[in-house]
C-alpha positions as CSV (number, residue, x, y, z in Angstrom):
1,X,-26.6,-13.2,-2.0
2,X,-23.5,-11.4,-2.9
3,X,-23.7,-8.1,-2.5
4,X,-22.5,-5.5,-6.2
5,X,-19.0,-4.5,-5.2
6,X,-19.9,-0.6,-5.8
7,X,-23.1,-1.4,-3.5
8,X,-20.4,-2.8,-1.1
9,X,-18.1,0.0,-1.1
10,X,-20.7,2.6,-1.2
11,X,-21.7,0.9,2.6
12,X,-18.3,0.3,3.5
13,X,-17.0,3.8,3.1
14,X,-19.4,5.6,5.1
15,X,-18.5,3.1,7.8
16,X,-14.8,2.7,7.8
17,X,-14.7,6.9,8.5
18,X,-16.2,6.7,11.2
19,X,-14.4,3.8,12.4
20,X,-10.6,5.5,11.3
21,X,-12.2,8.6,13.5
22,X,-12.1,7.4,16.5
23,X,-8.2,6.2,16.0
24,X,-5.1,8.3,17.3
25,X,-2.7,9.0,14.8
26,X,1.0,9.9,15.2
27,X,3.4,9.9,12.4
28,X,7.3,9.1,12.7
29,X,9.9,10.0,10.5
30,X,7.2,11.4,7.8
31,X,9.5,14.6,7.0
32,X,11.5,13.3,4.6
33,X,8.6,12.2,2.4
34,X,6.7,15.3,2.9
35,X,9.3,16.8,1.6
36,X,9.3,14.9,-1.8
37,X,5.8,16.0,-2.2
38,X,7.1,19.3,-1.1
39,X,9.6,18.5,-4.1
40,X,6.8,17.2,-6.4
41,X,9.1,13.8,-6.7
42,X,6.4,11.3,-6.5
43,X,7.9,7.8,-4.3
44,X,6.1,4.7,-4.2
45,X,5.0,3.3,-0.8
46,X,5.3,-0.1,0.9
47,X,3.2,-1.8,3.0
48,X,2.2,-5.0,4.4
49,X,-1.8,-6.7,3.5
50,X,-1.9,-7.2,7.2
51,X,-1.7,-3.6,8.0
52,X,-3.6,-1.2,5.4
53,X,-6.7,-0.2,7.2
54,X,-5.6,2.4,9.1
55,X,-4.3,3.6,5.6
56,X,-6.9,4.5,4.0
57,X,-8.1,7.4,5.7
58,X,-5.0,8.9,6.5
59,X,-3.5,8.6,3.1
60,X,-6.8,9.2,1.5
61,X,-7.2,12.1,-1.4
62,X,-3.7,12.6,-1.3
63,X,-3.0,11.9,-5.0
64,X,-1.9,8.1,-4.4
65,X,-2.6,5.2,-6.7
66,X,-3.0,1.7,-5.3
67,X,-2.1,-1.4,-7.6
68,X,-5.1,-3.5,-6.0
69,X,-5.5,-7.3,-7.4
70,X,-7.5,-8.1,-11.0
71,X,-9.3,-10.4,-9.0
72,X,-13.1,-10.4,-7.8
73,X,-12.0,-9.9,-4.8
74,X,-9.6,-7.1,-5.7
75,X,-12.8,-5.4,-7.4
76,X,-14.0,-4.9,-3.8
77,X,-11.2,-3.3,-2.8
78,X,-10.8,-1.2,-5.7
79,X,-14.5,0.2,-5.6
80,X,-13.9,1.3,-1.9
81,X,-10.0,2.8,-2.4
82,X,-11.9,4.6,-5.7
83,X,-14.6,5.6,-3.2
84,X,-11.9,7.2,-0.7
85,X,-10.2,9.2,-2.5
86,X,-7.0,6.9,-3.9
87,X,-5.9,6.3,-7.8
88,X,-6.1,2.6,-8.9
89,X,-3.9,0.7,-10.9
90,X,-5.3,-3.1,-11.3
91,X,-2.9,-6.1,-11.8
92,X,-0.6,-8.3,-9.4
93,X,2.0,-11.0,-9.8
94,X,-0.6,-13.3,-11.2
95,X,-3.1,-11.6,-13.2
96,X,-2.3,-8.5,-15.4
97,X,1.0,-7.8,-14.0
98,X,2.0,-5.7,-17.1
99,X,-1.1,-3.6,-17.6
100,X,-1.1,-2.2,-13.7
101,X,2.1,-1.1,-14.0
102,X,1.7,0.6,-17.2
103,X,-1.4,2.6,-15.2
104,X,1.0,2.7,-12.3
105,X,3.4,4.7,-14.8
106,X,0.7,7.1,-16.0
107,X,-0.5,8.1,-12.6
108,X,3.4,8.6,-11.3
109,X,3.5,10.6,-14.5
110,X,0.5,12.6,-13.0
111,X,2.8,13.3,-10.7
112,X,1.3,10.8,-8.3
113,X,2.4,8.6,-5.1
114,X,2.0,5.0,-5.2
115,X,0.9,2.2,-3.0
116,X,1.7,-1.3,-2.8
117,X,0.5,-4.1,-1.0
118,X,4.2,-5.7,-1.4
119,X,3.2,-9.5,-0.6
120,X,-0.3,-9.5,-2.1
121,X,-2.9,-10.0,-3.1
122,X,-2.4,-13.8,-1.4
123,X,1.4,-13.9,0.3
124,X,3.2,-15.7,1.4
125,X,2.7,-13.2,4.2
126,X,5.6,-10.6,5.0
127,X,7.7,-11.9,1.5
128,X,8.1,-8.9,-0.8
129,X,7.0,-9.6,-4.4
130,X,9.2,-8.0,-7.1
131,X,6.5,-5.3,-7.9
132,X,7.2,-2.3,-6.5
133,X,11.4,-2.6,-6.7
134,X,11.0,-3.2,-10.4
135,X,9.0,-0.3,-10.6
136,X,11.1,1.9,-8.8
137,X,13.7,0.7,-11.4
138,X,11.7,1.2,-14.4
139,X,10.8,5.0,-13.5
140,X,13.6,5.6,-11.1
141,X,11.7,6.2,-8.0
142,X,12.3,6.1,-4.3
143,X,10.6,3.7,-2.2
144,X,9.5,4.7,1.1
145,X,8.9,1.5,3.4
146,X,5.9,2.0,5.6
147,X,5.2,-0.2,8.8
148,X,2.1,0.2,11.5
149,X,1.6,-0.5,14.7
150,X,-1.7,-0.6,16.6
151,X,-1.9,-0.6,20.2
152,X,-5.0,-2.5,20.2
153,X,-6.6,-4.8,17.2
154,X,-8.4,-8.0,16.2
155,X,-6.7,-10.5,14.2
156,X,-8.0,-12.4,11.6
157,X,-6.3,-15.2,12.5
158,X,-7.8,-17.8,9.8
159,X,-6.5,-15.4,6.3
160,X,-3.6,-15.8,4.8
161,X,-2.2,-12.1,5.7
162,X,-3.5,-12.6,9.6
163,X,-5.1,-8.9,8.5
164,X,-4.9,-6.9,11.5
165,X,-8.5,-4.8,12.5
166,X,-7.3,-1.8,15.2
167,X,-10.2,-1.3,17.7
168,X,-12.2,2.2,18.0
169,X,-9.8,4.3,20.4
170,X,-6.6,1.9,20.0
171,X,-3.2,4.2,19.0
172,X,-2.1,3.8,15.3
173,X,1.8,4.8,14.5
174,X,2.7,4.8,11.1
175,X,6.7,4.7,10.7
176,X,7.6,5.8,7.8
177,X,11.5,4.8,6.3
178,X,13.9,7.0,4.9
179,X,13.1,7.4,0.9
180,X,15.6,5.0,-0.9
181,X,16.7,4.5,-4.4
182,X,16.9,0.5,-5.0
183,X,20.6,0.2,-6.7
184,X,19.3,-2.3,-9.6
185,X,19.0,-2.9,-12.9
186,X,15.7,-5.0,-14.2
187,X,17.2,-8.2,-14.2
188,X,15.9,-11.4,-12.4
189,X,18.8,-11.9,-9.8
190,X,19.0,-8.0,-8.3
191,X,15.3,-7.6,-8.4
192,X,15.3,-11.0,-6.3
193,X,18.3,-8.7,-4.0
194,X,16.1,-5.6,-3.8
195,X,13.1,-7.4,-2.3
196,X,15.4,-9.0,0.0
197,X,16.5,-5.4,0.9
198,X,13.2,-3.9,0.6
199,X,11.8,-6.8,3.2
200,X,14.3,-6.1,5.4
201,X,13.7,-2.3,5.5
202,X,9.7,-3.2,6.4
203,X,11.0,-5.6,9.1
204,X,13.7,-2.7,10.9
205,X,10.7,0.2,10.9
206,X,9.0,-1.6,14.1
């Protein structure tokens, strides 16, 4: 029996707390994207599938929307993110593209943060999809590339995104990159160029 995804999330939050409290947290190189918030200039934030969990409690009720898949897997994740805290904006590369960033617009117009998953929902892993650049184009924002490390995880070896699961206890540093405007206009061949520059930003942070 599959479980309601609100049902689901309603467990899962309670249980991911207490799980994200046991981690220890450092930041590096956060400053200059506090200080857009400081600014009220809202930036949209990459990140890998692989590495989101420790995420969601540290970014949690922070005014930040996450673009989280249309799919009924997606509808998992968007109950829980709802349930933590985080705006949602649903649509990927495949399924309601359009719409999600129209509600990713309204939210940065809100004056909130965004969050991408840059090679979801389903890869390939660690290939930036043109999601988040053409955004940033569209509504002149700066992306802030966000990588994290875990001193001690499980991997899920057999998914797509080899999603990593940090252990109660294990270190978490979150490395944030220096805010950047992608130098593009919105057509196919430099939003192909600013994923190849965004992926290579993600890849320098660790």
């Amino acid at each position: 029996m599959r479980l309601h995804p609100e049902l689901l999330a309603k467990i899962l939050v309670p249980a991911v707390n207490i799980w994200s409290s046991t981690l220890q947290y450092t930041r590096k190189n956060f400053s200059p994207t506090n200080q857009r918030r400081i600014d009220k200039k809202p930036v949209i934030f990459a990140i890998w599938h692989d590495e989101m969990f420790p995420l969601f409690r540290l970014h949690r009720g922070e005014k930040v929307t996450a673009v989280v898949s249309a799919s009924n897997d997606g509808e998992i994740l968007a109950c829980f993110m709802a349930r933590m805290g985080f705006g949602l904006a649903r649509g990927s590369s495949s399924r309601r593209g359009n719409q999600a960033l129209k509600e990713a617009g309204r939210s940065i117009n809100k004056g909130h943060d965004i969050i991408f998953t840059v090679d979801g929902p389903t890869g390939p892993r660690h290939e930036v999809k043109p999601g988040a650049v053409y955004l940033a184009a569209k509504f002149n924002m700066e992306i802030v590339p966000v990588r994290v490390d875990m001193s001690k995880k499980f991997i899920f070896s057999k998914s797509w995104d080899k999603f990593q699961l940090p252990l109660p206890f294990s270190r978490i540093k979150v490395c944030y990159g220096t805010p950047y405007h992608p130098q593009i206009k919105i057509n196919s061949r430099e939003i192909e160029n600013a994923c190849t520059e965004l992926q290579e930003k993600l890849n320098l942070q660790l």
